[in-house]
Phi, psi and omega in degrees: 000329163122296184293164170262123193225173187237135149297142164222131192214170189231146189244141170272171193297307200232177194262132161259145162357147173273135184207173195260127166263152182237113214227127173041214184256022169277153130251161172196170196203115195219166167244358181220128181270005173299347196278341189262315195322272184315312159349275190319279241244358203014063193304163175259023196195109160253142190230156196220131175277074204263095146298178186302304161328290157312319169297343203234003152250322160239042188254342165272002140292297159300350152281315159308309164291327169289271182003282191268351146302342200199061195284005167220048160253102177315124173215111212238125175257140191260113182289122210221145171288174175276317178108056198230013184172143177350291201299308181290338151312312184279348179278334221255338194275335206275330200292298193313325171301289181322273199297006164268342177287317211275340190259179199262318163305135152217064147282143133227172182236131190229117168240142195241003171340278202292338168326129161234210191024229195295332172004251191338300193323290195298324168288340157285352169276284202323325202260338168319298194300311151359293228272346136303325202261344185239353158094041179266141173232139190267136188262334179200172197226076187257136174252139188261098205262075184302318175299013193223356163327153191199122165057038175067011168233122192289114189263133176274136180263142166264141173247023187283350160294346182263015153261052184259309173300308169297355158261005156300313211289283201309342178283306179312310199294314177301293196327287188357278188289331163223040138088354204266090182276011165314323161305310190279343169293322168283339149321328180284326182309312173340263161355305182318294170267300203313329169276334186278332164289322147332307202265334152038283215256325187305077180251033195249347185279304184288359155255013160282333152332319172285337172300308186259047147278325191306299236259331182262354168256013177271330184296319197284338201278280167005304202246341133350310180279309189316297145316286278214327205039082178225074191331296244261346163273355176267317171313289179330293171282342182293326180275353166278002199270323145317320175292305186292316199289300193307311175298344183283309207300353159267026156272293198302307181298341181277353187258089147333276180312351159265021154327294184282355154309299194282340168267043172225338175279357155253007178272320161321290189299314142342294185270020184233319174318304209308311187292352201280132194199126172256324182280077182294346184266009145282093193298326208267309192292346165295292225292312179316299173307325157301312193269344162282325174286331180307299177297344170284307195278333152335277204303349186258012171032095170211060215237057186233317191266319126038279199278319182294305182313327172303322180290280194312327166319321195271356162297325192293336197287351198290332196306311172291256264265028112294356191028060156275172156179173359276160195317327187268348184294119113022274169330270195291349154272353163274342167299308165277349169278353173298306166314297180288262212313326189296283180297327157355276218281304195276016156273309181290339175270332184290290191301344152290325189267026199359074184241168198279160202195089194261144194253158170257303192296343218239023212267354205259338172332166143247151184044066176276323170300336172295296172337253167010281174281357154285315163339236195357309189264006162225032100304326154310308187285007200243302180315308214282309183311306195262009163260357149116010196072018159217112204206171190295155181040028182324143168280154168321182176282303168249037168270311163351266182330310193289330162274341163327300198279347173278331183295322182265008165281312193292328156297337166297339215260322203307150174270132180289115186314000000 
């Protein structure tokens, strides 16, 4: 494989049957399959997983015999519980952890031959987790498939494409929860070069490949634009995101590896429609696409773009129902926020001084006092966010939230021009 990486492996209670294993164009012919594992592989490190049972029935025979296949291969056996309670479980997660932290390689190889009861389960949650959390790479997963012997010779399987399915799961789980698919656009990228390695010699093949890059940077765009609060380009690429899924699925259907992809995708196509706008400069139909993202990002607790977008909504809605335009002119929202600030200030005084409050610039509005007085009190709230709290009394955190979600009950109540 080129790096110096470590093997972990698990040895059982009792001896299997002697057999030939068989791995890529290697053989070996062993009764323990870490033996053949290391054959295969010249770690420069092996650690052997041991329960009580195991240390004291076949691990002084595989030791004697690895010694002398491999006397200048380090080799550390680990004492581990059986997993017979919680507790014991959680001891068998911390040992497999230690020992992949503790050693200096971080390559690693997992052979799970010999795993029993939850064994095996738990050393691939351990080693997902390692390989998040500490930048350790599982270079292979080998199972030795005794149940698949054919003429005394036993073929070893890599299962290490399926921890490929928990960074399915932790990408799935983020989109889930904030809307952000840049995780699963890089997963996709996987597939990706993997048909291109495929398809080589192919090149009729291999220009089907740009549907699905189209399809993992229009996604990676999204939630870019999105994150960035840049509305009138996420309306845009989100109503192209149909197009790119179509020009993909005959890339997709051909991907073993995009499986859990291709079962994301109408939950993808779902949470994205409601935003989707090719025309933008339709203004009553932006203000519809806006006021819906306002609430999309509320519901994904994103309430930093929330609270910006909410404020400018309420410029744009003043712009319609004033027939100002266009939405984006510079020019002319500084001009009506000028406007809003103006009758603003002179609402909030007629009601201190309680007196009646006829607006001048805004009079043709509806619900202009709603207007008004949300202004004021969310322009606070969007300043106190983005300025980082820091000014006399920033509100808590969740005195925010809570104007947020009153505010944007009161932006739902607003009439469309």
């Amino acid at each position: 494989m080129g790096e110096s990486f470590h093997v972990l492996a698990f040895l059982g209670a009792r001896k299997l049957q002697e057999t030939t294993y068989a791995w890529q164009e290697q053989r070996y012919k062993a009764s323990f399959t870490p033996l053949a594992t290391t054959s295969f592989l010249k770690p420069a490190r092996v650690s052997v997983f041991l329960t009580k049972e195991a240390r004291e029935s076949t691990f002084p025979e595989f030791r004697e015999l690895f010694q002398d296949a491999f006397p200048r291969i380090a080799l550390n056996p680990v004492n581990i519980p059986s997993g017979k309670s919680d507790e014991e479980l959680w001891a068998l997660f911390s040992a497999i952890a230690d020992t992949i932290l503790d050693a200096p390689e971080k390559h690693i190889v997992f052979d799970i031959t010999h795993g029993f009861r939850s064994l095996p389960v738990l050393a691939l949650l351990a080693a997902a987790y390692a390989q998040s959390a500490f930048g350790v790479h599982i270079k292979a997963v080998l199972y030795g498939a005794l149940d698949a012997t054919t003429g005394k010779v036993t073929p070893m399987f890599d299962l290490s494409p399926m921890l490929a399915l928990l960074e399915w799961a932790a990408a799935t789980d983020r989109f889930n929860r904030t809307g952000d698919a840049r995780y699963l656009s890089s997963l996709l990228r996987g597939p990706q070069k993997a048909l291109a390695r495929r398809w080589q010699q192919q090149p009729e093949n291999l220009r089907l490949l740009s549907g699905l890059g189209g399809l993992a940077g229009n996604l990676e765009k999204i939630s870019q634009t999105l994150r960035l609060i840049r509305p009138h380009k996420a309306m845009k690429l989100a109503h192209a995101l149909p197009d790119y899924v179509e020009k993909a699925q005959p890339v997709l259907q051909q991907s073993t590896g995009a499986l859990p992809f291709i079962r994301l995708l109408d939950s993808i196509a779902q949470t994205y429609a409601p935003l989707a706008l090719s025309d933008t400069q339709d203004q009553r139909e932006a203000l519809v696409r806006e006021r819906r993202m306002i609430r999309w990002y509320a519901e994904r607790e994103q309430w930093v773009q929330a609270a910006a977008l909410a404020r400018e909504w309420l410029v744009s809605w003043v712009m319609a129902q004033l027939r100002v335009g266009p939405e984006t002119s510079s020019t002319e929202r500084h001009r009506v926020e000028g406007f809003v600030n103006s009758e603003a200030e002179a609402y909030l005084q007629a009601k201190k001084a309680n007196r009646p409050f006829t607006p001048i610039f805004l009079r043709d509005l509806p619900q202009v006092e709603t207007l008004l007085s949300l202004w004021k009190s969310f322009t606070d709230v969007r300043n106190d966010i983005l300025h980082a709290g820091m000014r006399d009394a920033p509100k808590t955190p969740e005195s925010l939230i809570k104007q947020i979600k009153a505010a944007l009950e009161q932006i739902e109540g607003l009439p469309l021009p």
